[in-house]
ZATOR-466724 format. One record per residue: residue number from 1; x negated, y, z negated of N, C-alpha, C, O in turn; residue in three letters. Coordinates in nm, 4 decimals. Example, Ala and Ser with C-alpha at 12.3 -4.5 7.8 and 13.67 -1.06 7.14 Angstrom:
1;-1.3190;-0.5690;-0.7800;-1.2300;-0.4500;-0.7800;-1.3200;-0.3300;-0.7800;-1.4236;-0.3319;-0.8465;ALA;
2;-1.2850;-0.2250;-0.7080;-1.3670;-0.1060;-0.7140;-1.2900;0.0030;-0.7870;-1.3409;0.1138;-0.8039;SER;
//
This chain:
1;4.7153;-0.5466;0.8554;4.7591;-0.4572;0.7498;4.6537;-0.3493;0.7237;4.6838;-0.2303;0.7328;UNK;
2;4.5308;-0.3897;0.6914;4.4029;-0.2992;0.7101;4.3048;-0.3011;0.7845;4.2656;-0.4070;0.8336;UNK;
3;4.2499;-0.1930;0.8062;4.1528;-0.2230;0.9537;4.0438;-0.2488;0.8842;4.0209;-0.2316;0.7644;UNK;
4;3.9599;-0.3033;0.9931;3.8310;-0.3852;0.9382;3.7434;-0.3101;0.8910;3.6792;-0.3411;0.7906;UNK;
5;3.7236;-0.1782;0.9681;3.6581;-0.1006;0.8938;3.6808;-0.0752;0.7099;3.6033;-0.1026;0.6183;UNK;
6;3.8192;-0.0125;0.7066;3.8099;-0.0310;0.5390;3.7779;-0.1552;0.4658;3.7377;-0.1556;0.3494;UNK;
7;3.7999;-0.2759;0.5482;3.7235;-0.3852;0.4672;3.6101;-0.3759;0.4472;3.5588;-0.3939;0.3368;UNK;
8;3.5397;-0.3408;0.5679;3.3803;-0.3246;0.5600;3.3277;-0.2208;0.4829;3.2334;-0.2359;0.4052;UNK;
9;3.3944;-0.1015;0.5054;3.3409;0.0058;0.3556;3.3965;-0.0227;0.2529;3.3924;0.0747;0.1777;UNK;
10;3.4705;-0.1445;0.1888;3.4755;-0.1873;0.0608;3.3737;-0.2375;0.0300;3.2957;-0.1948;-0.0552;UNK;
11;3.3604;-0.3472;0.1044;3.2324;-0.4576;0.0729;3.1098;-0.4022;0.0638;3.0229;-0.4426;-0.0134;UNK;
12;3.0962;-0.2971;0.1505;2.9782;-0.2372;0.1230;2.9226;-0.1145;0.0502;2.8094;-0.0675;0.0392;UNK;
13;3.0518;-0.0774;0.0012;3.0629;0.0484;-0.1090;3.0571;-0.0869;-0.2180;2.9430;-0.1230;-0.2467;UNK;
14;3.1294;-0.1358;-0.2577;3.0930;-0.2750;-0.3413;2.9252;-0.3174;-0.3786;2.8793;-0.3300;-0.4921;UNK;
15;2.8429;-0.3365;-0.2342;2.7104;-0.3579;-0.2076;2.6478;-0.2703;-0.2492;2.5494;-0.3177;-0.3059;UNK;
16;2.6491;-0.1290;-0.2549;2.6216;-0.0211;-0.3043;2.6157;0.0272;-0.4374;2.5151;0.0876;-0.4746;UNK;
17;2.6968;0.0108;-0.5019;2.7453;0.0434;-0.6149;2.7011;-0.0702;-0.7262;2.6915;-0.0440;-0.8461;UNK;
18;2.6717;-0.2208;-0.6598;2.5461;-0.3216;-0.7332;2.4506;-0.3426;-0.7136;2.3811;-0.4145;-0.7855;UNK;
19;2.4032;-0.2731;-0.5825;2.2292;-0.2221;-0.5932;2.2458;-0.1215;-0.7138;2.1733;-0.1517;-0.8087;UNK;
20;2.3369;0.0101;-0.7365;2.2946;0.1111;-0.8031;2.2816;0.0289;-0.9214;2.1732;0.0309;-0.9796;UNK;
21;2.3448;-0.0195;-0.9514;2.3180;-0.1133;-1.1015;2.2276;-0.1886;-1.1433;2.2057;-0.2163;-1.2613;UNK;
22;2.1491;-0.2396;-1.0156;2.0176;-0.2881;-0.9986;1.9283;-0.1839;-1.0072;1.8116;-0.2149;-1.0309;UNK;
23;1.9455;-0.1106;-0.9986;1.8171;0.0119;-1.0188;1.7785;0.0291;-1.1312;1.6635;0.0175;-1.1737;UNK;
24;1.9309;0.0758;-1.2206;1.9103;0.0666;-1.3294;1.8452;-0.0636;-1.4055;1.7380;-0.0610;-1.4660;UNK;
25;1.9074;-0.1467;-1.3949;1.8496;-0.3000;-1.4335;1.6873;-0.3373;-1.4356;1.6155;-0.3924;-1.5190;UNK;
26;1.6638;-0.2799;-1.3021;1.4709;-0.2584;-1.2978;1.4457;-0.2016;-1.3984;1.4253;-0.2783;-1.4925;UNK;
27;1.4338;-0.0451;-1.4316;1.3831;0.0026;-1.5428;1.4255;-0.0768;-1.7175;1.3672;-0.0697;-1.8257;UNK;
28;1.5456;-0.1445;-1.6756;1.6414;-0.1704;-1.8092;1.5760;-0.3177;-1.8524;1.5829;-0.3510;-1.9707;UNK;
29;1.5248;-0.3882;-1.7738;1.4848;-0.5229;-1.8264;1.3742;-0.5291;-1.9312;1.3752;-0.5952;-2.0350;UNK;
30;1.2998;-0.4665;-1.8955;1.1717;-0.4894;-2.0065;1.2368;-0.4804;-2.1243;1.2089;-0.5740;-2.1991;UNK;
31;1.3292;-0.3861;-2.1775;1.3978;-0.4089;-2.2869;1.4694;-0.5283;-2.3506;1.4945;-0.5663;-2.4650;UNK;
32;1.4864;-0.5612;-2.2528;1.5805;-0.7673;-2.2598;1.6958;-0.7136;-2.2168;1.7853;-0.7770;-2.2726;UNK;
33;1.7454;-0.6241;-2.1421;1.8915;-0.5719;-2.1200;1.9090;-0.6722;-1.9878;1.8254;-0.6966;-1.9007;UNK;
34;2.0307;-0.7169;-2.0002;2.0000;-0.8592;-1.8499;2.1283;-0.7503;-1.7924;2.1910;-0.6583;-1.8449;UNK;
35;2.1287;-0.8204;-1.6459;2.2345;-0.7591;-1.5498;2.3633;-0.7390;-1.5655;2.4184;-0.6469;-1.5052;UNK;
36;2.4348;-0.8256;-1.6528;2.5774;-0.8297;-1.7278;2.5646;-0.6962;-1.7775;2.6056;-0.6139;-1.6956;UNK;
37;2.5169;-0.6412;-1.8961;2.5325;-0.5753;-1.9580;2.5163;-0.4887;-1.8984;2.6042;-0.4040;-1.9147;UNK;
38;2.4378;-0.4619;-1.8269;2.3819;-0.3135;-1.7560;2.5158;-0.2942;-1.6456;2.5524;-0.1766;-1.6454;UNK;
39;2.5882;-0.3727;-1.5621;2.6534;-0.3865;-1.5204;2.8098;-0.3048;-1.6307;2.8659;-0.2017;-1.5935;UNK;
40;2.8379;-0.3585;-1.7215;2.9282;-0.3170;-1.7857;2.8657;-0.2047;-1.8640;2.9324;-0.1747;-1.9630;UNK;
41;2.7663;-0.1412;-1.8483;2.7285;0.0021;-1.9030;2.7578;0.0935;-1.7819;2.8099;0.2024;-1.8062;UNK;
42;2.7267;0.0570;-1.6405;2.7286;0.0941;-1.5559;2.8411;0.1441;-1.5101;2.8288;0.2486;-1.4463;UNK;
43;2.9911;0.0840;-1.5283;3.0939;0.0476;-1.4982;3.1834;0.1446;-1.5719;3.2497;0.2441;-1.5427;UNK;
44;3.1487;0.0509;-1.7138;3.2535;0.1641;-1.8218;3.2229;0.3252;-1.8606;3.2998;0.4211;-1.8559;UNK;
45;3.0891;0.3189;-1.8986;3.0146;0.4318;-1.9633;2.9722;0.5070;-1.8318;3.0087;0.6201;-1.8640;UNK;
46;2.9224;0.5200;-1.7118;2.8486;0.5426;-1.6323;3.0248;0.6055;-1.4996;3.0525;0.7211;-1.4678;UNK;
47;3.0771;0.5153;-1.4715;3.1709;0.5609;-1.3980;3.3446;0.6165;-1.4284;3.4043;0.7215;-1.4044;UNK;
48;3.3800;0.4957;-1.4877;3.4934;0.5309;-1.5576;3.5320;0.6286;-1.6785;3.6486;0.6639;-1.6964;UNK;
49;3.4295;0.6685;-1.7575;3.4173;0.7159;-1.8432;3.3627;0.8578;-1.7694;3.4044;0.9659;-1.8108;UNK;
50;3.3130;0.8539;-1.7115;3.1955;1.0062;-1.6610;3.3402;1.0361;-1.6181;3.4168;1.0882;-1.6991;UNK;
51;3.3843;1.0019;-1.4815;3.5039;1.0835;-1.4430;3.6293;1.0922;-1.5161;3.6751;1.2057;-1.5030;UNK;
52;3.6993;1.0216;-1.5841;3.7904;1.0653;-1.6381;3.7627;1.1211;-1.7531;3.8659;1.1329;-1.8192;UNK;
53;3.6688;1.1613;-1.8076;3.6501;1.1901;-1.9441;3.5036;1.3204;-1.9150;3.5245;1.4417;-1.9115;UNK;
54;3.4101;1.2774;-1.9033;3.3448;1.3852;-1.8450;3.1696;1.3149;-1.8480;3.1485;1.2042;-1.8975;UNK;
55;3.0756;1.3868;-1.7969;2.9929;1.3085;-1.8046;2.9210;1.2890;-1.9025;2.8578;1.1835;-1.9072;UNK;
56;2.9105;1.3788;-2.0018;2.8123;1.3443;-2.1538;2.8960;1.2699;-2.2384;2.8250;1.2212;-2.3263;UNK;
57;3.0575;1.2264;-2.2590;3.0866;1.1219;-2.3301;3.0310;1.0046;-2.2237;2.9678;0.9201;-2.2871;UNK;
58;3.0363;0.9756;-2.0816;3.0027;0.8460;-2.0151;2.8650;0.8001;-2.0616;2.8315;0.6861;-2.0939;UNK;
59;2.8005;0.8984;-2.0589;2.6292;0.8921;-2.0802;2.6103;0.8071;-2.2361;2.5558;0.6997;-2.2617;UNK;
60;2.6821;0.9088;-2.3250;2.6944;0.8264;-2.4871;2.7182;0.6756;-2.5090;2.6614;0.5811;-2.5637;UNK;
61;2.8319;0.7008;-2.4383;2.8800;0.5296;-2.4229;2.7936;0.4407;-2.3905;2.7669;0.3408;-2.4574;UNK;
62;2.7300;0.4818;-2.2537;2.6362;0.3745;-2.1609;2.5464;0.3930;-2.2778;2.5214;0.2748;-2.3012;UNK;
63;2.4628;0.4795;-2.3919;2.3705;0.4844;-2.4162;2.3850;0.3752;-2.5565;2.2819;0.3195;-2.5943;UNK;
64;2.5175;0.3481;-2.6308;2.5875;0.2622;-2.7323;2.5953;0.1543;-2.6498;2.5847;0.0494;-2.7133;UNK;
65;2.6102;0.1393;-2.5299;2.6789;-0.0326;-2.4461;2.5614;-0.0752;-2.4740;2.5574;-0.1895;-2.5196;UNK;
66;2.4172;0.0058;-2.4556;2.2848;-0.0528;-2.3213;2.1809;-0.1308;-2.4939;2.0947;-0.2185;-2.5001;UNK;
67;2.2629;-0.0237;-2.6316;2.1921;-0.0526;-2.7729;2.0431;-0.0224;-2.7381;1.9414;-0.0786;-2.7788;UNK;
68;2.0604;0.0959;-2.6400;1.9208;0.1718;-2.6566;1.9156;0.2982;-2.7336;2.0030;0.3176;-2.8180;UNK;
69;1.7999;0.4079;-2.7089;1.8471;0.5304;-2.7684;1.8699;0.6060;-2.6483;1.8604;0.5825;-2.5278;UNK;
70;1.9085;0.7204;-2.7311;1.9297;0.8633;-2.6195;1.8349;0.8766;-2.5568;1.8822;0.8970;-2.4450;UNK;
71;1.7000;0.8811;-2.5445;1.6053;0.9549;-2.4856;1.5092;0.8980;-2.3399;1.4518;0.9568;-2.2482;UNK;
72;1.5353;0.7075;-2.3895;1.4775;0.6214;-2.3185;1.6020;0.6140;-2.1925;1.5747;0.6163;-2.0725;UNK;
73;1.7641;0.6032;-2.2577;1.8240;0.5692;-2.1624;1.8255;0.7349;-2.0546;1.8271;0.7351;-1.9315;UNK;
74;1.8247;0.8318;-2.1232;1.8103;0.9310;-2.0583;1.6604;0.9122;-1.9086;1.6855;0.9335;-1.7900;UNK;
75;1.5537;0.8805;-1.9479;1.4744;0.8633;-1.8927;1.4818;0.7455;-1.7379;1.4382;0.7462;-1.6227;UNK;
76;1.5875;0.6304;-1.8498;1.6042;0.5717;-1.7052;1.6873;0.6254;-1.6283;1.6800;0.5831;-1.5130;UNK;
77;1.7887;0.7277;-1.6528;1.8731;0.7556;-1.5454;1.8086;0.8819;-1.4613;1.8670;0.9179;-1.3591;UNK;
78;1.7001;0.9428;-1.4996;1.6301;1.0475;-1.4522;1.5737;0.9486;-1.3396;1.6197;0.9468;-1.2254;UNK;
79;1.4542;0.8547;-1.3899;1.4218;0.7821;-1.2917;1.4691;0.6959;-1.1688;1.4241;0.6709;-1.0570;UNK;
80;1.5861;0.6604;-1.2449;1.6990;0.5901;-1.1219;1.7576;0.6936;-1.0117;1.7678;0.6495;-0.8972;UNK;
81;1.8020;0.8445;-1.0397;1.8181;0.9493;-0.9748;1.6756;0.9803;-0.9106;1.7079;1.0117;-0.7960;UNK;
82;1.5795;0.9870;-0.9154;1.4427;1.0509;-0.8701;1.4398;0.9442;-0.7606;1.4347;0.9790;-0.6426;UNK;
83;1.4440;0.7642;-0.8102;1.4124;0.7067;-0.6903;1.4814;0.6926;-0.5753;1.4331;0.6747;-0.4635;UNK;
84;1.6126;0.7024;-0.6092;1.7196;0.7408;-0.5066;1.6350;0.8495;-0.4192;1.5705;0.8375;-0.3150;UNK;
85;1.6530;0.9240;-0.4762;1.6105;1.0577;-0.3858;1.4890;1.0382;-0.3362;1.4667;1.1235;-0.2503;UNK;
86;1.3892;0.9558;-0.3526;1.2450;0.9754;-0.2808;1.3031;0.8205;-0.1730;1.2511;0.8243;-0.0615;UNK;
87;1.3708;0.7314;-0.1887;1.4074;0.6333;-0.1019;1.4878;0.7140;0.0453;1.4654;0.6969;0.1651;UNK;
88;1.5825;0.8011;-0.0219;1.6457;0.8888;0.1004;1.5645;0.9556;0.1794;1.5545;0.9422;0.3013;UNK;
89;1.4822;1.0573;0.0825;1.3757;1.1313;0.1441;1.2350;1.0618;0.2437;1.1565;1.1300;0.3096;UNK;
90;1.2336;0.9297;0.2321;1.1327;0.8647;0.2628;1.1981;0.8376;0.4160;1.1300;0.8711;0.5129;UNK;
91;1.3433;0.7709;0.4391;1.3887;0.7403;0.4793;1.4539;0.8495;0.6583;1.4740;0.8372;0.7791;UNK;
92;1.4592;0.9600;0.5269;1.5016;1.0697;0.6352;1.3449;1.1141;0.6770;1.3707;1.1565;0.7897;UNK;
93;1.2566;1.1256;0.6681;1.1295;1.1653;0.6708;1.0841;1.0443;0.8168;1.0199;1.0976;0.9072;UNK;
94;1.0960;0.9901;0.8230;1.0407;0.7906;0.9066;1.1948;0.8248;0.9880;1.1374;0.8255;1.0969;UNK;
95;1.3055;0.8465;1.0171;1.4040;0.8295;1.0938;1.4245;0.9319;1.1860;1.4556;0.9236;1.3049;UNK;
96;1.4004;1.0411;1.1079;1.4496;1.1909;1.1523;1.3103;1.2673;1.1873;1.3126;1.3816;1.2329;UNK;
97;1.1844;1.1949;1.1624;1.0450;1.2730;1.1857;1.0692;1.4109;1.1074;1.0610;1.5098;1.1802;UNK;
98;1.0926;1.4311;0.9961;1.1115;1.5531;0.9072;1.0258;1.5465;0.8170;1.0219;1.4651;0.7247;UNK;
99;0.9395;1.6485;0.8442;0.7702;1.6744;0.7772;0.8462;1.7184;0.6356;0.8206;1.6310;0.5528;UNK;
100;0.9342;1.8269;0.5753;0.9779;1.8372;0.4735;1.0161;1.7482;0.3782;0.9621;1.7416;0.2678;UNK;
101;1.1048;1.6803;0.4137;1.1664;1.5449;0.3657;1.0272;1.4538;0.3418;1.0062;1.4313;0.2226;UNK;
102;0.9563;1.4133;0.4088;0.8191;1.3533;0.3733;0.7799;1.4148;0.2816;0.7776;1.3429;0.1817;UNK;
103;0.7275;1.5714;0.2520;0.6238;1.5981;0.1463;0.7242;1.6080;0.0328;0.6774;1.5683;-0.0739;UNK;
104;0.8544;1.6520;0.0274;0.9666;1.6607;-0.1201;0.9366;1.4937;-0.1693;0.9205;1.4622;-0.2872;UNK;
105;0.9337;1.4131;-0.0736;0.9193;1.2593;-0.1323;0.8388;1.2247;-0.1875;0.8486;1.1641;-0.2942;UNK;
106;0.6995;1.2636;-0.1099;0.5810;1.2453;-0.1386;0.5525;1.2953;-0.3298;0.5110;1.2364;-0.4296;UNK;
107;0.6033;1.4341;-0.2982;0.5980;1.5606;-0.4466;0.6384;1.4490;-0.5374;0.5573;1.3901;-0.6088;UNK;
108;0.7748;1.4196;-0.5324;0.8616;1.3488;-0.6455;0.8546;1.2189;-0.7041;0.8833;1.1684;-0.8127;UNK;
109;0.7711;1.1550;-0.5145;0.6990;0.9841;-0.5878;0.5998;0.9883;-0.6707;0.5638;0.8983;-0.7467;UNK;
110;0.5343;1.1395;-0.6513;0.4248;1.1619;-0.7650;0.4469;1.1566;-0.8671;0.3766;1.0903;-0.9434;UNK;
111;0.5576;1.2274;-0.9089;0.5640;1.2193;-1.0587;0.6364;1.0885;-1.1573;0.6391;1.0530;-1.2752;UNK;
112;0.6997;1.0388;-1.0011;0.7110;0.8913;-1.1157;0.6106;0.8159;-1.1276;0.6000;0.7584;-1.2360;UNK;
113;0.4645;0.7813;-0.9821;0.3691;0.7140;-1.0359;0.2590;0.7844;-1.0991;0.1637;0.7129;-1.1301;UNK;
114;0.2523;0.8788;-1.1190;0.1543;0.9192;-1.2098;0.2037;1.0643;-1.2759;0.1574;1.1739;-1.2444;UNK;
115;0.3053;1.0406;-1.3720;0.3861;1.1375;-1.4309;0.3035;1.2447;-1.5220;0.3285;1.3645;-1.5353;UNK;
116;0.1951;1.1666;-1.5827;0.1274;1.2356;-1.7070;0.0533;1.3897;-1.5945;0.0011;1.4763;-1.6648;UNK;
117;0.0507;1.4133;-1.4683;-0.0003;1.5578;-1.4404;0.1368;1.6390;-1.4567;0.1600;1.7440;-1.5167;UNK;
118;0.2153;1.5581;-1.3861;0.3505;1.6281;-1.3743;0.3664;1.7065;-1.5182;0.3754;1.8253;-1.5492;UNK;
119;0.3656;1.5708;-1.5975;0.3935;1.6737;-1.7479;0.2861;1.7749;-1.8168;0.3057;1.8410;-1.9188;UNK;
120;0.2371;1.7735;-1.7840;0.0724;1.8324;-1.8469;0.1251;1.9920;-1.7569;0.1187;2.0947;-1.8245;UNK;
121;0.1627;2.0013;-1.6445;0.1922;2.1448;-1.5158;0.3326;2.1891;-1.5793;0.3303;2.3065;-1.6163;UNK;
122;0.4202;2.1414;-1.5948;0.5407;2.1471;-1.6379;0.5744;2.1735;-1.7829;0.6725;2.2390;-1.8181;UNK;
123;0.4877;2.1189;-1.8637;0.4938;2.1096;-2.0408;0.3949;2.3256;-2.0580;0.4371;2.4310;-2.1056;UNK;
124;0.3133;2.3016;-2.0159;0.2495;2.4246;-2.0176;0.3659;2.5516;-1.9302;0.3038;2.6575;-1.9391;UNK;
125;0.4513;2.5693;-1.8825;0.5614;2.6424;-1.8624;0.6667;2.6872;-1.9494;0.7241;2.7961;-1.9496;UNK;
126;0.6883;2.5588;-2.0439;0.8088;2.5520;-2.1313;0.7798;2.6178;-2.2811;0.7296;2.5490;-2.3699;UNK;
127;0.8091;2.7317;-2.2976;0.7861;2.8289;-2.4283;0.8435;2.8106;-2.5541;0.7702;2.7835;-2.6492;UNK;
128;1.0113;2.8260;-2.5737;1.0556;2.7820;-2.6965;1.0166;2.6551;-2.7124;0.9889;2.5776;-2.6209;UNK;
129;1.0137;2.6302;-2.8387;0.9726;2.5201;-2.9302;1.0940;2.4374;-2.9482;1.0665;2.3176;-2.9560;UNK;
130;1.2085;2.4627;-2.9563;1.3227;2.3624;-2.9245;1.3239;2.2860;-2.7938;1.3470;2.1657;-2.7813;UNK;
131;1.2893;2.3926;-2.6766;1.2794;2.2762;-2.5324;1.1610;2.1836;-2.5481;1.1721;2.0692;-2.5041;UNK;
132;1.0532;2.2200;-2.6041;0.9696;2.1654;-2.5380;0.9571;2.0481;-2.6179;0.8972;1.9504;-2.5731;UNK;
133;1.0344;2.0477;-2.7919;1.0838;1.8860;-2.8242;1.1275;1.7916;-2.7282;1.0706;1.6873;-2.6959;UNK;
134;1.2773;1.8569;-2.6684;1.3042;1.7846;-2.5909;1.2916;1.7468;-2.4462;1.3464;1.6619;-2.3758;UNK;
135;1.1667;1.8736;-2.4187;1.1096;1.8187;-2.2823;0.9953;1.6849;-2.3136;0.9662;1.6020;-2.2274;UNK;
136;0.9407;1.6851;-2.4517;0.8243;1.5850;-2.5014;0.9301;1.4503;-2.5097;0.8955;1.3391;-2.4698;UNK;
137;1.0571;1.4775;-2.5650;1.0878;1.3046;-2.5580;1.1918;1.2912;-2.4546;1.2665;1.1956;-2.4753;UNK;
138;1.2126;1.3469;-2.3694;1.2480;1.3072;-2.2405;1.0978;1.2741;-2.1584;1.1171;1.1987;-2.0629;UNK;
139;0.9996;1.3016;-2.1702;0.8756;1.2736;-2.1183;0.8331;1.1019;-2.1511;0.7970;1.0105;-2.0770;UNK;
140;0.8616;1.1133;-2.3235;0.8466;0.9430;-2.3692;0.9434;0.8480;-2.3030;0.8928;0.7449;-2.2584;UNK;
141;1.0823;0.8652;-2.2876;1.1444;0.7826;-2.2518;1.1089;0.7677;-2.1242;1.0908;0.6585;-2.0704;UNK;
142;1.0967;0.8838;-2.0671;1.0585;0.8302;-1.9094;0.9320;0.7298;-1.8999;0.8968;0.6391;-1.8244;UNK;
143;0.8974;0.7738;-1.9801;0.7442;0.6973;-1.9434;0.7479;0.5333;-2.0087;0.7040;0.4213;-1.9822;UNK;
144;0.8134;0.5881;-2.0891;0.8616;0.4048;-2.1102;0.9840;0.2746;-2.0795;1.0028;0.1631;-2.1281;UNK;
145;1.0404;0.3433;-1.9900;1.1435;0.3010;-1.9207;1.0431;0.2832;-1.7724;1.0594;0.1885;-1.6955;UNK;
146;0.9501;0.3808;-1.7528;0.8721;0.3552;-1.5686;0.8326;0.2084;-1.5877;0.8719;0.1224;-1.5089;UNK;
147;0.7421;0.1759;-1.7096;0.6757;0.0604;-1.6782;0.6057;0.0621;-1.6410;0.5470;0.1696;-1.6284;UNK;
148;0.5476;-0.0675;-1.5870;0.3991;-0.0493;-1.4521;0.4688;-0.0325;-1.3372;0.5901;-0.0224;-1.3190;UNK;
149;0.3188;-0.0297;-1.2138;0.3621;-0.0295;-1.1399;0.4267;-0.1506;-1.0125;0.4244;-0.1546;-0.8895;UNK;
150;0.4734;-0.2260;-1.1057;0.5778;-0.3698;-1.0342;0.6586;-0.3071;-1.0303;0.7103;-0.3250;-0.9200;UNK;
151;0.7461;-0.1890;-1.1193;0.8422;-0.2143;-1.1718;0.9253;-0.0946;-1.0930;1.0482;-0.0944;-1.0875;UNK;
152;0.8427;0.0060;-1.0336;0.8382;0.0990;-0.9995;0.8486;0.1014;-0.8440;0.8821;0.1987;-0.7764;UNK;
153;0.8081;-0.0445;-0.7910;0.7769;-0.0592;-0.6643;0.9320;-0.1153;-0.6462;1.0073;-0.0726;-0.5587;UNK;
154;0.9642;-0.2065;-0.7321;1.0912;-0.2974;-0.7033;1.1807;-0.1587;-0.6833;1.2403;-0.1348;-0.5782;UNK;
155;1.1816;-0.0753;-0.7931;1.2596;0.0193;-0.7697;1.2650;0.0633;-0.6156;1.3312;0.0188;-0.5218;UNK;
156;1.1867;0.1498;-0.6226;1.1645;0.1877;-0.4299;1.2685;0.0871;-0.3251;1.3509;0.1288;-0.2437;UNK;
157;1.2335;-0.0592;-0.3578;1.2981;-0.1256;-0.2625;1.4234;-0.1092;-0.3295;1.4670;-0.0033;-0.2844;UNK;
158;1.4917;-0.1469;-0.3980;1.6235;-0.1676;-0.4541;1.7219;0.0006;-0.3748;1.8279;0.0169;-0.3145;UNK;
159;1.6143;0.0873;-0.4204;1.6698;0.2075;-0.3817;1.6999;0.2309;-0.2431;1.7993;0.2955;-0.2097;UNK;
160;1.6101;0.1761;-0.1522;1.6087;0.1870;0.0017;1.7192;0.0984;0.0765;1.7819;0.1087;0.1820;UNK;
161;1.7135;0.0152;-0.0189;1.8566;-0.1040;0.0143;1.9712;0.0071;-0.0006;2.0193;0.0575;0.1008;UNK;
162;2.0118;0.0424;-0.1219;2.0984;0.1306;-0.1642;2.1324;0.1989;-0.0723;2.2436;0.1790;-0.0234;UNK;
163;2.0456;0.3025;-0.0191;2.0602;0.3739;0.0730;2.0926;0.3180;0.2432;2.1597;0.3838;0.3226;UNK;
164;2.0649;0.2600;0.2569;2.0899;0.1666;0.4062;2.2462;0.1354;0.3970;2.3337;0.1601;0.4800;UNK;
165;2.2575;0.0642;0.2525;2.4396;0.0506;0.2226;2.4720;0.1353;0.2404;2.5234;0.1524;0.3509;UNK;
166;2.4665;0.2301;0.1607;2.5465;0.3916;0.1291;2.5724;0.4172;0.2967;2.6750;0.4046;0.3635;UNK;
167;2.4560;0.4520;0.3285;2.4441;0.4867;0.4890;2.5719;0.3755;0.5864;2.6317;0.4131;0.6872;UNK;
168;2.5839;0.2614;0.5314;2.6526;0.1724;0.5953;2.7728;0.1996;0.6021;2.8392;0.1812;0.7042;UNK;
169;2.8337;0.2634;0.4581;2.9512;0.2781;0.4084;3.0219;0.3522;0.4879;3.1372;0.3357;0.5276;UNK;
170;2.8790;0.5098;0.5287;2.9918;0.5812;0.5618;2.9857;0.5751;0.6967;3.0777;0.6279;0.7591;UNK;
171;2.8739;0.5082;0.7718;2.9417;0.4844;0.9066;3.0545;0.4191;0.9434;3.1177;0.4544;1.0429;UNK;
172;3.1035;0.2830;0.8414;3.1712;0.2113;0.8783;3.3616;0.2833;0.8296;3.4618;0.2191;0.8609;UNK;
//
């Protein structure tokens, strides 16, 4: 009735789509947020909600499911997007021998493990006094959603998994 392939890019769009929830979950635990929940923030607020509705009500929601605030959950999804992208970039950089892709990774792993230059180069750019509120507590949440660096590393792997799926998905 279905070919194996669409079985296999279920299961592994499936595989995919609960690493991404694991990503989040890394940054989300120190809070006591366990995998259930992050899972059903992920789900309702994060997918179902972003597309049929749009993405700043999904974001609200996930940010009411997760009973965090705006600024921290903002921070983890910056970081969950950043590690994605330095896991790809790392990935395409080591597969594809692409010197670019290496240093964009390199640039961007910087600023999640040692964010405070990033912000210090970046904060000195930002002029009105309304952004640079909210460039200062998008700066806090990030920085308190990173954690140490355990937490930061798990990420990396979780993300590289991700990507190997993703990659799986769409070969298959």
């Amino acid at each position: 009735m279905f070919s194996q392939y669409f079985l296999l890019a279920c299961i592994t769009g499936l595989a995919g789509y609960l690493l991404y929830t694991m990503l989040w979950y890394v940054y989300l635990k120190k809070r006591g947020i366990g995998f259930k929940r992050t899972l059903l923030a992920t789900l309702s607020g994060g997918t179902y909600l972003g597309f049929s509705l749009n993405s700043a009500v999904g974001f609200l929601v996930k940010v009411r499911l997760l009973g965090t605030d705006y600024w921290y959950t903002f921070g983890v999804g910056l970081l969950a997007m950043t590690t994605e992208y330095v896991s790809g970039l790392t990935l395409i950089a080591i597969l594809e021998k692409d010197i670019a892709a290496g240093i964009v990774a390199v640039m961007l792993a910087s600023t999640i493990i040692s964010e405070r230059v990033a912000y210090i180069i970046a904060h000195s750019r930002i002029h009105p006094v309304k952004f640079r509120e909210r460039f200062d507590k998008t700066y806090r949440g990030w920085k308190e959603a990173r954690g140490g660096g355990s937490s930061v590393l798990l990420a990396f792997l979780v993300g590289t998994a991700m990507i190997f799926t993703n990659a799986a998905t769409l070969v298959s």
